[in-house]
PyMOL commands that place a pseudoatom at each C-alpha (Angstrom):
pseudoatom trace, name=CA, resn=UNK, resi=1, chain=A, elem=C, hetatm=0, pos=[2.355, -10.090, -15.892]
pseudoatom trace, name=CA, resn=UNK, resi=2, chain=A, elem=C, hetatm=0, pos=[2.080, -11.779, -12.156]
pseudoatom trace, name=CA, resn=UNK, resi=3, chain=A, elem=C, hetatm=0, pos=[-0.892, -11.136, -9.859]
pseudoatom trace, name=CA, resn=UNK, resi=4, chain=A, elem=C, hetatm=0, pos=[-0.082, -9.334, -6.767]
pseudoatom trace, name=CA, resn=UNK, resi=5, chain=A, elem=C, hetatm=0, pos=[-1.292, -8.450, -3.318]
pseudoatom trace, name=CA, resn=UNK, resi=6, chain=A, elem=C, hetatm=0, pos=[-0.146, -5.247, -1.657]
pseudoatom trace, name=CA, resn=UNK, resi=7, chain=A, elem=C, hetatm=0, pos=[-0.717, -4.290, 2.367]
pseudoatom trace, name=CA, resn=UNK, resi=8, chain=A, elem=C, hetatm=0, pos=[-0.591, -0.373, 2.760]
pseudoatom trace, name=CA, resn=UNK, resi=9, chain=A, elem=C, hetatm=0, pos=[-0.616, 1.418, 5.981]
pseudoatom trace, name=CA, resn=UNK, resi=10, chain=A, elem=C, hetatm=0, pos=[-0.704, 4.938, 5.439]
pseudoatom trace, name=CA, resn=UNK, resi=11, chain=A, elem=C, hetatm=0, pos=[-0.254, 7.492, 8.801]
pseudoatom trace, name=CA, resn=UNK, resi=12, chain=A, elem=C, hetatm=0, pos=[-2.943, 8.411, 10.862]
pseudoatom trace, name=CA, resn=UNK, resi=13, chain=A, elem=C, hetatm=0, pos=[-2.340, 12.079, 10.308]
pseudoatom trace, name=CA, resn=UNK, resi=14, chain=A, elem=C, hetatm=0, pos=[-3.379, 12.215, 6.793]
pseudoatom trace, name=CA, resn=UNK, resi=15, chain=A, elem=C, hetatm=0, pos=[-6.801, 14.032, 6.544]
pseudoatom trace, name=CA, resn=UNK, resi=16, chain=A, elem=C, hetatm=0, pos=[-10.088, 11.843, 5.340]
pseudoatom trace, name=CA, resn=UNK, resi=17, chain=A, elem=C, hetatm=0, pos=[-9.671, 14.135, 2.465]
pseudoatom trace, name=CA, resn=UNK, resi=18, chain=A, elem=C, hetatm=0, pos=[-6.246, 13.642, 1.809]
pseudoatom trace, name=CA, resn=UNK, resi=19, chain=A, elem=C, hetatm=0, pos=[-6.554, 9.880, 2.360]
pseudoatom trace, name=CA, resn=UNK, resi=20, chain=A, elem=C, hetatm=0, pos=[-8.086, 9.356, -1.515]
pseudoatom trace, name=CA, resn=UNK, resi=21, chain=A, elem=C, hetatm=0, pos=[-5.198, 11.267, -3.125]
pseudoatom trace, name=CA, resn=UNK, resi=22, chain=A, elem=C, hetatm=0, pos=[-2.793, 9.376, -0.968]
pseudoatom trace, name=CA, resn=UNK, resi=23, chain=A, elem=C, hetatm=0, pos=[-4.367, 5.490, -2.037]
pseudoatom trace, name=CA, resn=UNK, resi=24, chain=A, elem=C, hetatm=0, pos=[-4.448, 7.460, -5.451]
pseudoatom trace, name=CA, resn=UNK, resi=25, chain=A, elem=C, hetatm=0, pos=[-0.939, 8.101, -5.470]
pseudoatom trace, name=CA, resn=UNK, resi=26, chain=A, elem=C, hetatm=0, pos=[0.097, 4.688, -4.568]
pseudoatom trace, name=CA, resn=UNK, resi=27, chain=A, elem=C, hetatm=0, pos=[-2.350, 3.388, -7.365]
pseudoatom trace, name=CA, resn=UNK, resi=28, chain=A, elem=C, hetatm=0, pos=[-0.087, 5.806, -9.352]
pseudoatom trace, name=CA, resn=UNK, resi=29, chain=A, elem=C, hetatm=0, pos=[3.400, 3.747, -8.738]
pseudoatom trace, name=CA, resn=UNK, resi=30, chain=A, elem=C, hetatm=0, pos=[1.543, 0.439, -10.052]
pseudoatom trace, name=CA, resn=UNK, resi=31, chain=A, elem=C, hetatm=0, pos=[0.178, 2.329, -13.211]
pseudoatom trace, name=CA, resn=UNK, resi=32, chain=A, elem=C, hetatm=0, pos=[3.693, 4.335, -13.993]
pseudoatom trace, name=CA, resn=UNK, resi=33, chain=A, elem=C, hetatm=0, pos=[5.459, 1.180, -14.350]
pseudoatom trace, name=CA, resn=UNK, resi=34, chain=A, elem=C, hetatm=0, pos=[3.021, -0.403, -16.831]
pseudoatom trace, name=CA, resn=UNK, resi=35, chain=A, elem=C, hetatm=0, pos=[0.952, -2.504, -13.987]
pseudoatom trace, name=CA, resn=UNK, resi=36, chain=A, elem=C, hetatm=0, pos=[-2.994, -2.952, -13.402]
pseudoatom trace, name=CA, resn=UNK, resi=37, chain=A, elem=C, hetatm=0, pos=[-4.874, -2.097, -10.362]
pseudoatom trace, name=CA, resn=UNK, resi=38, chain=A, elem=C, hetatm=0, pos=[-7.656, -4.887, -9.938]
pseudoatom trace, name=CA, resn=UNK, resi=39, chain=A, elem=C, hetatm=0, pos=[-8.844, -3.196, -6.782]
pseudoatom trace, name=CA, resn=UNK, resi=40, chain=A, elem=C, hetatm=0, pos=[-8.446, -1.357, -3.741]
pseudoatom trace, name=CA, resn=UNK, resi=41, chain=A, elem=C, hetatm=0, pos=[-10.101, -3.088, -0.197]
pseudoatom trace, name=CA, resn=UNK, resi=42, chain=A, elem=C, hetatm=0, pos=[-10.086, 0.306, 2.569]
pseudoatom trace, name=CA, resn=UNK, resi=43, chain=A, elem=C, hetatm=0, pos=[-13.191, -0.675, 4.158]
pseudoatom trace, name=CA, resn=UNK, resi=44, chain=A, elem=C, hetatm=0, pos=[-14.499, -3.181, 6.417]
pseudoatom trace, name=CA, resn=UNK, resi=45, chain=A, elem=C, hetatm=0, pos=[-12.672, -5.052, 7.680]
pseudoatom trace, name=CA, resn=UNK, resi=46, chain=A, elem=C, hetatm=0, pos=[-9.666, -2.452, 6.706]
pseudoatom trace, name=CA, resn=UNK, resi=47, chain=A, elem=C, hetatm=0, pos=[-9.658, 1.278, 6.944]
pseudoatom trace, name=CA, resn=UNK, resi=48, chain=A, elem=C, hetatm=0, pos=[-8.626, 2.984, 10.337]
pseudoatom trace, name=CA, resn=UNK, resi=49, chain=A, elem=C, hetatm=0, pos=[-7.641, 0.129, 12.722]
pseudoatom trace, name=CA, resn=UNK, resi=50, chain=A, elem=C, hetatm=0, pos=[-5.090, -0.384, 15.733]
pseudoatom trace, name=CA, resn=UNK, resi=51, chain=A, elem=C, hetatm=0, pos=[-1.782, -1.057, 14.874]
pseudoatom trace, name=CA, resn=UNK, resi=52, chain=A, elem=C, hetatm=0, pos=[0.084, -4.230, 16.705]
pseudoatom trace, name=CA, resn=UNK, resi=53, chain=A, elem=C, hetatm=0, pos=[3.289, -2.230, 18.217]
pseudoatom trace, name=CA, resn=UNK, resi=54, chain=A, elem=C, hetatm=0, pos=[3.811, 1.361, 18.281]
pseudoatom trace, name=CA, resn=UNK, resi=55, chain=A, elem=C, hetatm=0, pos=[6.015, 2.421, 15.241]
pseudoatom trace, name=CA, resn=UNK, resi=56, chain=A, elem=C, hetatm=0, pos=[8.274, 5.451, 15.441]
pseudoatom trace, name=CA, resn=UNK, resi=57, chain=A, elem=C, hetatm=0, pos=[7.280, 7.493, 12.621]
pseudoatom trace, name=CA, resn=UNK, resi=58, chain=A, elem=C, hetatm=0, pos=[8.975, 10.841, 12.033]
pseudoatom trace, name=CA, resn=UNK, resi=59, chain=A, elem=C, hetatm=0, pos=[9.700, 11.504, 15.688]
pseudoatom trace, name=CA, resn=UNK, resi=60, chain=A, elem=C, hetatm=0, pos=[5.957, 9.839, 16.910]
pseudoatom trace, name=CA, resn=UNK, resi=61, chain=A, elem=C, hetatm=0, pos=[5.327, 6.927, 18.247]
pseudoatom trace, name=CA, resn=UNK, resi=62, chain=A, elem=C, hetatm=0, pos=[1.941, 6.193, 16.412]
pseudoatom trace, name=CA, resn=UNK, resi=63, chain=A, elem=C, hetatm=0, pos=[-0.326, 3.468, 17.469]
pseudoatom trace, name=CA, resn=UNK, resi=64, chain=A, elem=C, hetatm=0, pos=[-2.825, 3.585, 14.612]
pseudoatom trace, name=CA, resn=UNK, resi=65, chain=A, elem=C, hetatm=0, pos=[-3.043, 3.453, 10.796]
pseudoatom trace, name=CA, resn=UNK, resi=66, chain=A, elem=C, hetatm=0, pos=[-5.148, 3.575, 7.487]
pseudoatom trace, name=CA, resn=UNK, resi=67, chain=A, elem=C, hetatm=0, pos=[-5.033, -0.346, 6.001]
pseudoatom trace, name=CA, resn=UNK, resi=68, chain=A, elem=C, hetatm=0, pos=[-5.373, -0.463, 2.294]
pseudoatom trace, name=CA, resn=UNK, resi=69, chain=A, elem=C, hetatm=0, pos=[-4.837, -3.619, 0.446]
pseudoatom trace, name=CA, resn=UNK, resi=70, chain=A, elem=C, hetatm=0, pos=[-4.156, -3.162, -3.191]
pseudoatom trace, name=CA, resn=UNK, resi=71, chain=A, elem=C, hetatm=0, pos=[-4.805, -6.559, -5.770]
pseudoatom trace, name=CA, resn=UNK, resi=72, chain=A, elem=C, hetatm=0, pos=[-3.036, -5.554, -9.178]
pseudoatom trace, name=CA, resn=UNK, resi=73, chain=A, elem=C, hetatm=0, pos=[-1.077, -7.203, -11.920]
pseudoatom trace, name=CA, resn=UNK, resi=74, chain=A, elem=C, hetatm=0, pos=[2.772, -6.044, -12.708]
pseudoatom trace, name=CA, resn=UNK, resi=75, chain=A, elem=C, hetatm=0, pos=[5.624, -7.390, -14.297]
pseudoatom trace, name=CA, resn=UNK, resi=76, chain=A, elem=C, hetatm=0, pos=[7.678, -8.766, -11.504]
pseudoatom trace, name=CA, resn=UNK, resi=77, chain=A, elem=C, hetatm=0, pos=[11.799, -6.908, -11.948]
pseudoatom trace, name=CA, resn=UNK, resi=78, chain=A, elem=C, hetatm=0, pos=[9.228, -3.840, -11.998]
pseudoatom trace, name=CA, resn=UNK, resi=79, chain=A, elem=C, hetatm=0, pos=[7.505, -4.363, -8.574]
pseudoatom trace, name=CA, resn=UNK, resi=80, chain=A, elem=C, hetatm=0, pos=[10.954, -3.203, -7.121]
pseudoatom trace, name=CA, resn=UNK, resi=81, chain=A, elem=C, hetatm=0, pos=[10.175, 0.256, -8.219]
pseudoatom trace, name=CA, resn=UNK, resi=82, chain=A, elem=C, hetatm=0, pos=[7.105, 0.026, -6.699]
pseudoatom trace, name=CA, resn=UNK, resi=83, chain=A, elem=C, hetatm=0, pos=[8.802, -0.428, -3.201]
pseudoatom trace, name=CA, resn=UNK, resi=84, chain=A, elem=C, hetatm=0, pos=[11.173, 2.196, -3.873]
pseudoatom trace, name=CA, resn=UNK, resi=85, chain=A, elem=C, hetatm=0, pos=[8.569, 5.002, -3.979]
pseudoatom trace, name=CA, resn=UNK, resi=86, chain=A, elem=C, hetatm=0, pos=[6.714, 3.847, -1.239]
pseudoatom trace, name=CA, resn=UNK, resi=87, chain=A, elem=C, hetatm=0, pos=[9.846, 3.921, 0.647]
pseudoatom trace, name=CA, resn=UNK, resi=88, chain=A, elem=C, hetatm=0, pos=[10.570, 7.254, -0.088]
pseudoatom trace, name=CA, resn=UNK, resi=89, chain=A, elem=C, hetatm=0, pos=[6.451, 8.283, 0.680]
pseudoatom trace, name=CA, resn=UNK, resi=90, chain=A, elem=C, hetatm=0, pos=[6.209, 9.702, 4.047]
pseudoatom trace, name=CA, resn=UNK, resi=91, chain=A, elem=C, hetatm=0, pos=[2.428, 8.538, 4.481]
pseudoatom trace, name=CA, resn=UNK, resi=92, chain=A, elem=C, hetatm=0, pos=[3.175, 5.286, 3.838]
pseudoatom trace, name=CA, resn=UNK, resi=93, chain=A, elem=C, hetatm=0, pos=[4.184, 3.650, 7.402]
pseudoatom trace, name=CA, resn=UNK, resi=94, chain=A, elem=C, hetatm=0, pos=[4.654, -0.110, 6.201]
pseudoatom trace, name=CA, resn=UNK, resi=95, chain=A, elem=C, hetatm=0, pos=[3.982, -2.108, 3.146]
pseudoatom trace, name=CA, resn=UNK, resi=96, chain=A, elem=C, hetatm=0, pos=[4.249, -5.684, 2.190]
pseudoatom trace, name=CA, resn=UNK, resi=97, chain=A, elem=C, hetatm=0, pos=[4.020, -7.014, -1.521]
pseudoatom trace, name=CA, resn=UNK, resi=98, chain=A, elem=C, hetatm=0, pos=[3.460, -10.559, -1.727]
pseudoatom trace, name=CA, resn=UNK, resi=99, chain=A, elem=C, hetatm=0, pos=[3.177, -12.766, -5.255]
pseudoatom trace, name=CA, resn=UNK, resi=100, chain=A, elem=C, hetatm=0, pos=[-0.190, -14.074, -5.491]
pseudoatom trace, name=CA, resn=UNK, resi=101, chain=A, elem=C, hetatm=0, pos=[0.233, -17.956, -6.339]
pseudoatom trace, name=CA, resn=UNK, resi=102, chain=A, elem=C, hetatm=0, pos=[-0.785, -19.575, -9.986]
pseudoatom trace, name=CA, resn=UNK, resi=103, chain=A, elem=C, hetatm=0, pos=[-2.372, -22.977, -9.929]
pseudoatom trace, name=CA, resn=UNK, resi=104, chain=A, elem=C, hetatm=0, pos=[-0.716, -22.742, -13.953]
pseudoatom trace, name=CA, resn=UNK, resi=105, chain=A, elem=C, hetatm=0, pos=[2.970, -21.958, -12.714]
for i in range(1, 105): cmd.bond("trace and resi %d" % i, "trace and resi %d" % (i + 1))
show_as sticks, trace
zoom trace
């Protein structure tokens, strides 16, 4: 398995309360396909924060987000999945998954 680093932005319209189950779910993709979930960064300096650009979002123009960044371990033809559900997740405004580098490889 490869070490991985995953941005999240997830919309500013999802509740505080609703904000755990939504980080949970995406936890959830990594875990259905066998991975680990090393940790989960949503505070300081993430959480609630100014986006760069407007992105049109369901008909909105939205200016802010929730910024989660995700460490976890996967096997790497399975991190596609991964991208396909948060594709299809309408909380999830953007994501980036980027390989973590090994001093061994």
């Amino acid at each position: 398995m490869r070490n991985y680093e995953m941005m999240v932005v997830i919309t500013p319209q999802t509740a505080e309360e609703e904000l755990t189950g939504a980080l949970d779910q995406v936890s959830g993709y990594i875990t259905g396909i066998g991975g680990e979930v090393n940790e989960i960064l949503k505070e300081n300096p993430w959480g609630r924060r100014r986006l760069a650009y407007p992105i049109r979002h369901n008909g909105q123009d939205l200016r802010d987000g929730f910024y989660a960044l995700y460490h976890f371990k996967a096997n790497a033809p399975r991190v596609i999945e991964i991208e396909r559900n948060l594709k299809l997740n309408d909380r999830v405004l953007r994501h980036m998954v980027v390989k973590q580098g090994d001093e061994d490889e």
